[in-house]
TORLUMTI-75468 format. One record per residue: residue in three letters; z, y, x of N, C-alpha, C in turn. Coordinates in nm, 4 decimals. Atoms other than C-alpha are relative to their C-alpha. Layout:
N
site type=ALA	n_Z=Z	n_Y=Y	n_X=X	ca_Z=Z	ca_Y=Y	ca_X=X	c_Z=Z	c_Y=Y	c_X=X
...
// end
This chain:
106
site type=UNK	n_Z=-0.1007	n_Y=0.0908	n_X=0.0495	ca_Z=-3.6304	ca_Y=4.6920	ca_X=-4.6511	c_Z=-0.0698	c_Y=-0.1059	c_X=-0.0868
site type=UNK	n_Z=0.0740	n_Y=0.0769	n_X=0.0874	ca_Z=-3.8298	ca_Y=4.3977	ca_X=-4.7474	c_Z=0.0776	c_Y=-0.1244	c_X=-0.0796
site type=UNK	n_Z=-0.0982	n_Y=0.0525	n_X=0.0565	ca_Z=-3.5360	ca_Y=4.2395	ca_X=-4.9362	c_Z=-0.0519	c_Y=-0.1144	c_X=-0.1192
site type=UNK	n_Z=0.0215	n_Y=0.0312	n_X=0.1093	ca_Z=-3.5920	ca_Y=3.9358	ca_X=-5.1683	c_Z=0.1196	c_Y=0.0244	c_X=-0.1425
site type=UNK	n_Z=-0.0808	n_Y=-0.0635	n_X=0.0839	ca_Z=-3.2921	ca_Y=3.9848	ca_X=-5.3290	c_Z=0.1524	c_Y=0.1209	c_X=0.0547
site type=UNK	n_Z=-0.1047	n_Y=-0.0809	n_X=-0.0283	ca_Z=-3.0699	ca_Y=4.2863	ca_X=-5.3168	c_Z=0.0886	c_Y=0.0637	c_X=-0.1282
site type=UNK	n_Z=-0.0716	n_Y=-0.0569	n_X=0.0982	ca_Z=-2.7561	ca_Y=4.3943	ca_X=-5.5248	c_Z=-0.0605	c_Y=0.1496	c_X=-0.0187
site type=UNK	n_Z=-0.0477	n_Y=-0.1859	n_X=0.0459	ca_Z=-2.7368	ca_Y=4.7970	ca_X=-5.4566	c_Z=-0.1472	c_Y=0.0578	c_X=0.0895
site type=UNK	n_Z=0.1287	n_Y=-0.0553	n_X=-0.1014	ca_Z=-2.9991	ca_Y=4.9029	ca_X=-5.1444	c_Z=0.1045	c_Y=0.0817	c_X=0.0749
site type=UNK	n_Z=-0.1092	n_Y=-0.0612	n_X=-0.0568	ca_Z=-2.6533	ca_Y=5.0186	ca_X=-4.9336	c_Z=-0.1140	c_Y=0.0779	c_X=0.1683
site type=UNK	n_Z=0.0728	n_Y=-0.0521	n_X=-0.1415	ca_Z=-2.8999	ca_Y=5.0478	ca_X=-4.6269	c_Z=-0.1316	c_Y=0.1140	c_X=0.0142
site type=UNK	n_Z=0.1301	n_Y=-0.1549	n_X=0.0461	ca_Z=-3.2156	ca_Y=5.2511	ca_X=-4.7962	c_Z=0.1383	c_Y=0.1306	c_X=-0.0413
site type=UNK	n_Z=-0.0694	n_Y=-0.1240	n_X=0.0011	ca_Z=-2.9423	ca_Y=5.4894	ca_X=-4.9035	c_Z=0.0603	c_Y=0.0660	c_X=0.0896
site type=UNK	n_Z=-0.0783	n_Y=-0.0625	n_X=-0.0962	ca_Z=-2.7778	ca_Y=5.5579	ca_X=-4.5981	c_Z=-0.1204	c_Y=0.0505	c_X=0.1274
site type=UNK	n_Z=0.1219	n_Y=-0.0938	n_X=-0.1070	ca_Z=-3.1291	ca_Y=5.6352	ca_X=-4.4366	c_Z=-0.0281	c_Y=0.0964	c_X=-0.0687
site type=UNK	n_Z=0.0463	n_Y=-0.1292	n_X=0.1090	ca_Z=-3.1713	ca_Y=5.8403	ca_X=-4.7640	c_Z=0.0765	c_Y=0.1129	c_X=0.0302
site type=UNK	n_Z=-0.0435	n_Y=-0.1032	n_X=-0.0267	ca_Z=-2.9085	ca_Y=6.0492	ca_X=-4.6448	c_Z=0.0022	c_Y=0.0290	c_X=0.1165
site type=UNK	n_Z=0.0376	n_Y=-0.0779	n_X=-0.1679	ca_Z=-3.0250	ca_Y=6.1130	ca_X=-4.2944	c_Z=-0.1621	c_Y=0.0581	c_X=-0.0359
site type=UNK	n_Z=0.1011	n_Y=-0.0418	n_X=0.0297	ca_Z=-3.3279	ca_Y=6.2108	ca_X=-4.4647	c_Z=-0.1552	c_Y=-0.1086	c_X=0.0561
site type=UNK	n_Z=0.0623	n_Y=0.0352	n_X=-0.0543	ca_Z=-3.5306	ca_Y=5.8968	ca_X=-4.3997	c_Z=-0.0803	c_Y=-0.0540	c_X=-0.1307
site type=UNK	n_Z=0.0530	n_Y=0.0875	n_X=0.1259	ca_Z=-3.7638	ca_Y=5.7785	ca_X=-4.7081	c_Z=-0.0013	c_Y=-0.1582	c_X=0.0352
site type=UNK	n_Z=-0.0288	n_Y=0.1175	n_X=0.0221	ca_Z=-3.7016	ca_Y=5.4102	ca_X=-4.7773	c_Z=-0.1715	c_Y=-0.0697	c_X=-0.0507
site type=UNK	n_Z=0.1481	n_Y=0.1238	n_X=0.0597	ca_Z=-4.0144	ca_Y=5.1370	ca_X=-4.8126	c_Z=0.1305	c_Y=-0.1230	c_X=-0.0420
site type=UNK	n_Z=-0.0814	n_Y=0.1305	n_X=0.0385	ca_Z=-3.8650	ca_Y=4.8540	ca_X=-4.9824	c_Z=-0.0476	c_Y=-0.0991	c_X=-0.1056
site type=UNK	n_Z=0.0610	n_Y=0.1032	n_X=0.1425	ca_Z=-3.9194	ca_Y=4.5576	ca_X=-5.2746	c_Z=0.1279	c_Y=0.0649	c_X=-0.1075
site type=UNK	n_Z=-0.0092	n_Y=-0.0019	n_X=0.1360	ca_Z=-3.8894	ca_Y=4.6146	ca_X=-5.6192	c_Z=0.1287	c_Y=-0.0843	c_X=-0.0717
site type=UNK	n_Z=-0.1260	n_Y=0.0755	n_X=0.0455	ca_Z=-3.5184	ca_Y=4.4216	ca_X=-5.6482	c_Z=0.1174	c_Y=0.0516	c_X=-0.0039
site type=UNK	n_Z=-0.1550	n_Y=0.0357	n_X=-0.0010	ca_Z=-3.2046	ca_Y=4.3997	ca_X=-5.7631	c_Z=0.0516	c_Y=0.1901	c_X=-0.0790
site type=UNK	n_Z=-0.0128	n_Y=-0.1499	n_X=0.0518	ca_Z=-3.0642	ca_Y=4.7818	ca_X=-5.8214	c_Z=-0.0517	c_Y=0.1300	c_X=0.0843
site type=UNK	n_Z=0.0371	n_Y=-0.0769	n_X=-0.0837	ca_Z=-3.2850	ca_Y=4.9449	ca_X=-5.5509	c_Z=-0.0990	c_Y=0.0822	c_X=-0.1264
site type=UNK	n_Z=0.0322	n_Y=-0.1457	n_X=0.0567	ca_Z=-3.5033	ca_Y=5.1100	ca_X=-5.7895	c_Z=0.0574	c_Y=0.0877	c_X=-0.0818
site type=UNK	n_Z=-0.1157	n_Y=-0.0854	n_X=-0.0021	ca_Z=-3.2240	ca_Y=5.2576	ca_X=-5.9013	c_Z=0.0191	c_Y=0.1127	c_X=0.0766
site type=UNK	n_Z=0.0309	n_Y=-0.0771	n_X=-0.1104	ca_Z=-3.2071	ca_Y=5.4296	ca_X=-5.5949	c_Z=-0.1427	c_Y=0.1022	c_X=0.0289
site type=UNK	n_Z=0.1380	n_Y=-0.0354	n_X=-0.0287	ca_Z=-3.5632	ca_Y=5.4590	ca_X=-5.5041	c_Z=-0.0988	c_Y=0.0422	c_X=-0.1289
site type=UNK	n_Z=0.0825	n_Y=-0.0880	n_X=0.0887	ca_Z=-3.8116	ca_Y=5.6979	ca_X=-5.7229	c_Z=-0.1632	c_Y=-0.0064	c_X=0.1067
site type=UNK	n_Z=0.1512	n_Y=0.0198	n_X=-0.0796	ca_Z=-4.1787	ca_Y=5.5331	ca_X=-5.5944	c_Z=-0.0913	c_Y=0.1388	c_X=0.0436
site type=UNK	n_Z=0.0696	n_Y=-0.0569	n_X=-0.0300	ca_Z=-4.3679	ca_Y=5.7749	ca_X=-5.4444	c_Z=0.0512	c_Y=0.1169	c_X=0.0164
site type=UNK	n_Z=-0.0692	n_Y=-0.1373	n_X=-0.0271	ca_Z=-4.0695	ca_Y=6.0743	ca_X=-5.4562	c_Z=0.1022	c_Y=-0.0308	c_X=0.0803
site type=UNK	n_Z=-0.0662	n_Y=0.0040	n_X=-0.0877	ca_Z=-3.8033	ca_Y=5.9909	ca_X=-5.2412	c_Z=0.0211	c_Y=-0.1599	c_X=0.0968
site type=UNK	n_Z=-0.0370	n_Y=0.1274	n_X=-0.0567	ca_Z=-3.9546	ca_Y=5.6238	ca_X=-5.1061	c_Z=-0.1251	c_Y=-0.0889	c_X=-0.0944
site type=UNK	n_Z=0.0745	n_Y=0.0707	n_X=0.0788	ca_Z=-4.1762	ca_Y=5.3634	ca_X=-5.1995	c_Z=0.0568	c_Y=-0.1319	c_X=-0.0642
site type=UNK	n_Z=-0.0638	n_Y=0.1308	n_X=0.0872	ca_Z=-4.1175	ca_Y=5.0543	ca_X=-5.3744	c_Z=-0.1351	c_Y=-0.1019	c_X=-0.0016
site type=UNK	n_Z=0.1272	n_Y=0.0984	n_X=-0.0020	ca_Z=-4.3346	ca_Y=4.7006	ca_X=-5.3651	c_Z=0.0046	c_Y=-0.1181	c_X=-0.0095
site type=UNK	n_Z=-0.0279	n_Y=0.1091	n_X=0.0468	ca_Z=-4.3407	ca_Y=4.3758	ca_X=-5.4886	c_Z=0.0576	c_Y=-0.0961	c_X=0.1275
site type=UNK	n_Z=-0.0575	n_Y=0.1103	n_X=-0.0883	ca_Z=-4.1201	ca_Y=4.1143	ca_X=-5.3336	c_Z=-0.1063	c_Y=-0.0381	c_X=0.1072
site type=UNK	n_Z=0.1078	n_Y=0.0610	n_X=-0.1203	ca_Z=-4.3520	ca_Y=3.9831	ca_X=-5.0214	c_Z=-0.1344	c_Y=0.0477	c_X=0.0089
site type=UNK	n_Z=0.1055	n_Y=-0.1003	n_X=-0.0160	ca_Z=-4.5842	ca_Y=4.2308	ca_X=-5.0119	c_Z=-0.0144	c_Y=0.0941	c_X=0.1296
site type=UNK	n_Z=-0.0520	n_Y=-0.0508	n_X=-0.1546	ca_Z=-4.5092	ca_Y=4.2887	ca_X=-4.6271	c_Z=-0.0878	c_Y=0.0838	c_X=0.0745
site type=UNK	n_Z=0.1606	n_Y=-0.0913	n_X=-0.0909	ca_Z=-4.8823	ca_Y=4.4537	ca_X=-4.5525	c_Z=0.0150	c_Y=0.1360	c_X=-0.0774
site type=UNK	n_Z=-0.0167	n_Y=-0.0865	n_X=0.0792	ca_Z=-4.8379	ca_Y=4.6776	ca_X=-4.8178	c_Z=0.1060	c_Y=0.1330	c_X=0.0501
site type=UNK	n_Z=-0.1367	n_Y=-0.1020	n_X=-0.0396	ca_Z=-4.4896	ca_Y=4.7986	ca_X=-4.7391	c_Z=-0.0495	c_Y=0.0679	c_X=0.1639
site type=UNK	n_Z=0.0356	n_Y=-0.0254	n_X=-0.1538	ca_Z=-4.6463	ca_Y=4.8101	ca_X=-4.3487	c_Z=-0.1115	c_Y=0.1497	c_X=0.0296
site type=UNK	n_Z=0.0844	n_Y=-0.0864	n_X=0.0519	ca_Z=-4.9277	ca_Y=5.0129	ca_X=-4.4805	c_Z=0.0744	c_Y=0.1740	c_X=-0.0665
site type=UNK	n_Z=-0.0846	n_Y=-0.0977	n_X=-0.0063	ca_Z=-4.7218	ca_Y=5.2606	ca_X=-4.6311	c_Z=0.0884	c_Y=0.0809	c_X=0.0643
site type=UNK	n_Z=-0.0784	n_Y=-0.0854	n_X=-0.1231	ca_Z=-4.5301	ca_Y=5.3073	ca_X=-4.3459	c_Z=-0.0698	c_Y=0.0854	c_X=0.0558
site type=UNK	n_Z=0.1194	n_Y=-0.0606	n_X=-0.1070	ca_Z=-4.8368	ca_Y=5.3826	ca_X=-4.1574	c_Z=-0.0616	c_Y=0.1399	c_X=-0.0312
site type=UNK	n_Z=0.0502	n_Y=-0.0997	n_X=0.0851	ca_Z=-4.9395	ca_Y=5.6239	ca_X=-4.4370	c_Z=0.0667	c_Y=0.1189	c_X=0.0668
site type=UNK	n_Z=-0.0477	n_Y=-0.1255	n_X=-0.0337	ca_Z=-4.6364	ca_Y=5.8496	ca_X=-4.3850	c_Z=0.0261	c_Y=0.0452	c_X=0.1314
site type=UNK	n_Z=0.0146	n_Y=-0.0591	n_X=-0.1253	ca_Z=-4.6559	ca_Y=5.8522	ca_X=-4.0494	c_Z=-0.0780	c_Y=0.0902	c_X=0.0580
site type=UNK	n_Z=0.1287	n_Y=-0.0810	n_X=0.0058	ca_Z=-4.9792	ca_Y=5.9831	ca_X=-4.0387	c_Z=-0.0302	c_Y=0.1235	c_X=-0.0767
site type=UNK	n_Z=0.0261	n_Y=-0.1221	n_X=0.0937	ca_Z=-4.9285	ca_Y=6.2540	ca_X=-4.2910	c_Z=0.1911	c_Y=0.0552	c_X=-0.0248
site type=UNK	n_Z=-0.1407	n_Y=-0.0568	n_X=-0.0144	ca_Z=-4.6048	ca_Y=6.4554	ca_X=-4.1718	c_Z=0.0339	c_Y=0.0420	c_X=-0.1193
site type=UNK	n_Z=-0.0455	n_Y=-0.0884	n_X=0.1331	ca_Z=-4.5990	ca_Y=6.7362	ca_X=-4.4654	c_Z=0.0469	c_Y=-0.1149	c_X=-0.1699
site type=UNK	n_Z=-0.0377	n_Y=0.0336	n_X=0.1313	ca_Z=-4.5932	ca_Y=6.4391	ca_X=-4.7579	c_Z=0.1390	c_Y=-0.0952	c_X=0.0804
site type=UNK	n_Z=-0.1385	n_Y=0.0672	n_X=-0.0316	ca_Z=-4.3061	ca_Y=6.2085	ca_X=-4.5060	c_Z=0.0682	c_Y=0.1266	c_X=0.0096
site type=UNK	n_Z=-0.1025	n_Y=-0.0761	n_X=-0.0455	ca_Z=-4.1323	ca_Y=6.5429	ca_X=-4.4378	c_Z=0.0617	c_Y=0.0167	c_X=-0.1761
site type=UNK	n_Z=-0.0341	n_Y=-0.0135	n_X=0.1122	ca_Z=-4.1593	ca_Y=6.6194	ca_X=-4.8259	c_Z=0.1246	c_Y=-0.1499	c_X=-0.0792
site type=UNK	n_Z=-0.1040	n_Y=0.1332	n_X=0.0957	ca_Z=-4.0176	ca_Y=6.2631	ca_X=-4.9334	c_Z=0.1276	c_Y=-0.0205	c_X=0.0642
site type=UNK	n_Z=-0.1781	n_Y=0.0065	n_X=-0.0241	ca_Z=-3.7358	ca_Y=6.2990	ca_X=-4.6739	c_Z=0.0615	c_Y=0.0615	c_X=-0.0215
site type=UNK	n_Z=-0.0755	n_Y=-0.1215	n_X=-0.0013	ca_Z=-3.6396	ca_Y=6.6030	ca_X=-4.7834	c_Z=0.0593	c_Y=-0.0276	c_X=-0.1572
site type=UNK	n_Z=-0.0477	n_Y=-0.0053	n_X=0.0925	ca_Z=-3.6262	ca_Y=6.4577	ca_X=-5.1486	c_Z=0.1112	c_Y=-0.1432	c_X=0.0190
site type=UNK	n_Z=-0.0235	n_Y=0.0876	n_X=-0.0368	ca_Z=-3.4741	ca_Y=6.1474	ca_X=-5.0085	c_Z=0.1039	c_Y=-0.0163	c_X=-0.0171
site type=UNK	n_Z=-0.1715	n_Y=-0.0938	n_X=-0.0376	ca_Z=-3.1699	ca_Y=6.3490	ca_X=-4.8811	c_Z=0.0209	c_Y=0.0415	c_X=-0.0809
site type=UNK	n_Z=0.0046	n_Y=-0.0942	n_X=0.1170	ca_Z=-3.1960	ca_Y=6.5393	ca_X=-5.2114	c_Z=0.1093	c_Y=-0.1446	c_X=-0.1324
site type=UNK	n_Z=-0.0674	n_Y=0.0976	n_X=0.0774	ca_Z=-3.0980	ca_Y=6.1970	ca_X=-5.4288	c_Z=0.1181	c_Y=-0.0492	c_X=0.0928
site type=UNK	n_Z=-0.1289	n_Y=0.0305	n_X=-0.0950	ca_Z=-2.8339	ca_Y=6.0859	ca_X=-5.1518	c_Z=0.1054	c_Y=0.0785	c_X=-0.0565
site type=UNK	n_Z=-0.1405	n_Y=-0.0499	n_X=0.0032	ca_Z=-2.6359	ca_Y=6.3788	ca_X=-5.2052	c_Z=0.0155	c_Y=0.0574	c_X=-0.1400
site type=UNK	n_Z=-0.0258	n_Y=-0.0296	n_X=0.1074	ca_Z=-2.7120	ca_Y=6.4655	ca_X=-5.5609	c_Z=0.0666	c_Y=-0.1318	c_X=-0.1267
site type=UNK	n_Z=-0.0335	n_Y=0.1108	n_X=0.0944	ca_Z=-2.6384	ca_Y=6.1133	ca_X=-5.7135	c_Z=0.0928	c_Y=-0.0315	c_X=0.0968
site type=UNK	n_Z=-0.1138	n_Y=0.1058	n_X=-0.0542	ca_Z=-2.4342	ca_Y=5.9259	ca_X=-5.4380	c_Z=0.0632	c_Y=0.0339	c_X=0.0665
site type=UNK	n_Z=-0.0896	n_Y=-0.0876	n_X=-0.1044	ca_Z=-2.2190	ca_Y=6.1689	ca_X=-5.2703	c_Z=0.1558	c_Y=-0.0578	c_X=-0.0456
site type=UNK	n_Z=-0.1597	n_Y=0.0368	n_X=0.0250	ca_Z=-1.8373	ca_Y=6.1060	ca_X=-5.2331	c_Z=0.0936	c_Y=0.0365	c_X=-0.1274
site type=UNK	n_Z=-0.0794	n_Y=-0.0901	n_X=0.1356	ca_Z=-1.7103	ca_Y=6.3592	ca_X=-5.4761	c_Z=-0.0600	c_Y=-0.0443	c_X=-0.1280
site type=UNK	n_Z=0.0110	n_Y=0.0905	n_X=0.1507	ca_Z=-1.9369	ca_Y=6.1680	ca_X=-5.7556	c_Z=0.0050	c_Y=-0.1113	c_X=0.0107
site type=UNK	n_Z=-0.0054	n_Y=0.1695	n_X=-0.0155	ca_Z=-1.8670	ca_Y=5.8060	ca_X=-5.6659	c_Z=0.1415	c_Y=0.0060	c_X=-0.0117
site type=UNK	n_Z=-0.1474	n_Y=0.0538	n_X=-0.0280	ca_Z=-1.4971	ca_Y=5.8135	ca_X=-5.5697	c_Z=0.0864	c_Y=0.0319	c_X=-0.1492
site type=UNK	n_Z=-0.0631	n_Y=0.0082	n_X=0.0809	ca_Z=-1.3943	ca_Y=5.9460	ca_X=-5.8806	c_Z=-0.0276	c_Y=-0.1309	c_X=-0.1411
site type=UNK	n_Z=0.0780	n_Y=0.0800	n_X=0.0585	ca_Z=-1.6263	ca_Y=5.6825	ca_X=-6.0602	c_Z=0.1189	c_Y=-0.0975	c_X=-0.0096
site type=UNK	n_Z=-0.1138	n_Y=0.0803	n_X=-0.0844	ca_Z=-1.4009	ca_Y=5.4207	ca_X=-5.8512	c_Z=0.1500	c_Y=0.0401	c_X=-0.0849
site type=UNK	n_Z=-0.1132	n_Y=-0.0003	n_X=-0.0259	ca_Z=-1.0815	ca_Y=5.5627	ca_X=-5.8889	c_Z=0.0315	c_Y=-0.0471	c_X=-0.2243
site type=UNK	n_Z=-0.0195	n_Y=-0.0127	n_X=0.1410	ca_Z=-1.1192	ca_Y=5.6049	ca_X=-6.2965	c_Z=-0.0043	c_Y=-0.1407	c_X=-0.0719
site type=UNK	n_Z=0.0019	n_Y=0.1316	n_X=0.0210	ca_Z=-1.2345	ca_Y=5.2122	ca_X=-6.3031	c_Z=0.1361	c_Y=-0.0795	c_X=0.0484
site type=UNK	n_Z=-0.1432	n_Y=0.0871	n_X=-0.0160	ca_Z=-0.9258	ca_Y=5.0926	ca_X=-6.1350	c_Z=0.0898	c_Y=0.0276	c_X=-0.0131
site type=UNK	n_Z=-0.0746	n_Y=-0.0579	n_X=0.0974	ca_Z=-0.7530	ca_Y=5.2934	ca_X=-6.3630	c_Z=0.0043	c_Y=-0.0774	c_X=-0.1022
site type=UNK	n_Z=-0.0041	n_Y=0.0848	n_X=0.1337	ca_Z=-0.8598	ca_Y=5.1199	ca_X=-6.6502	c_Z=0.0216	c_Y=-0.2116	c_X=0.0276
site type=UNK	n_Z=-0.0331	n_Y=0.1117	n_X=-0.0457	ca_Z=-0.8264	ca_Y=4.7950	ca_X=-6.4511	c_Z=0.1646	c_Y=-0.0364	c_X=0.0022
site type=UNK	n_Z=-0.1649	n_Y=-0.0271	n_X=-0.0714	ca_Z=-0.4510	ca_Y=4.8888	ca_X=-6.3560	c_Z=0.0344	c_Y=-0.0422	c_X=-0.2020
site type=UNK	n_Z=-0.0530	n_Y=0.0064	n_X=0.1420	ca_Z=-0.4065	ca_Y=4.9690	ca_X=-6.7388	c_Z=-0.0519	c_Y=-0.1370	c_X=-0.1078
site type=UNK	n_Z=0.0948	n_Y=0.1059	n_X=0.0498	ca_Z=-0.6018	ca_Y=4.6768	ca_X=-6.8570	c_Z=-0.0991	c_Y=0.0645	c_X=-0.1226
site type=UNK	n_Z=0.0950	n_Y=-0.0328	n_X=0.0878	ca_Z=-0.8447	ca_Y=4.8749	ca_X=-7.0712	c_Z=-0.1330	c_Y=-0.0185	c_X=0.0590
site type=UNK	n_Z=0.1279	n_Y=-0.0155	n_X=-0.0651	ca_Z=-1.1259	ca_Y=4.7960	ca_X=-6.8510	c_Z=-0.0694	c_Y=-0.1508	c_X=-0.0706
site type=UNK	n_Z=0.0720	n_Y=0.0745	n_X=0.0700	ca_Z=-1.3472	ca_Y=4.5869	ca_X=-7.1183	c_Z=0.0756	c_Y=-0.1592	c_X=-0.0361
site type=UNK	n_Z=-0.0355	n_Y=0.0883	n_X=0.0696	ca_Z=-1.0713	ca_Y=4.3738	ca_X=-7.1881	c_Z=0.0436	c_Y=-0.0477	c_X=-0.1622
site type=UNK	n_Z=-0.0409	n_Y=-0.0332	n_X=0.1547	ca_Z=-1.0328	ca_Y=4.4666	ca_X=-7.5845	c_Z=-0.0402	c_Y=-0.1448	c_X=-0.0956
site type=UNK	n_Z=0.0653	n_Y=0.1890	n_X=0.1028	ca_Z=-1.0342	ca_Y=4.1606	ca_X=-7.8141	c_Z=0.0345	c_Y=-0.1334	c_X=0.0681
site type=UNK	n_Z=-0.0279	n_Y=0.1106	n_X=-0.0336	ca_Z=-0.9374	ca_Y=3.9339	ca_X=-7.5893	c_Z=0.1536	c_Y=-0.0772	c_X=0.0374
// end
């Protein structure tokens, strides 16, 4: 995902939960997501040999790509699973509905 700019990383996460480690740049709220070298790498904006290189790495060395997809899948469903997002959601447009959502003072 050689992204110059990205909000969230919606597409490294949804390989994260098929168990696919993510190469990507260093933007926006992907390393958020991504934990360099444990579930994915990470690499400066236009650093396209690099990220290419790394690919090549885990291809070549099953046991550490099997290890990083296995932690990959591990952050997918321990941070961004349904049952902890939707209530995230539902509790924000709660406080939206009620207008307490950071409108105080104004």
């Amino acid at each position: 995902m050689p992204s110059e700019l990205e909000s969230f990383g919606l597409a490294a996460l949804e390989g994260m939960a098929c168990r696919v480690p993510s190469i990507a740049t260093s933007v926006g709220g992907v390393p958020e997501l991504i934990e360099d070298g444990v579930n994915g790498r990470l690499f400066p904006v236009g650093d396209v040999e690099a990220m290419a290189d790394a690919a090549v790495a885990l291809l070549r060395d099953s046991d550490a790509c099997r290890a990083m997809a296995e932690a990959a899948r591990r952050t997918a469903r321990t941070r961004y699973c349904a049952s902890k997002i939707l209530p995230l959601y539902e509790r924000f447009y709660e406080d939206v509905i009620s207008g307490s959502a950071g409108l105080k003072g104004q």
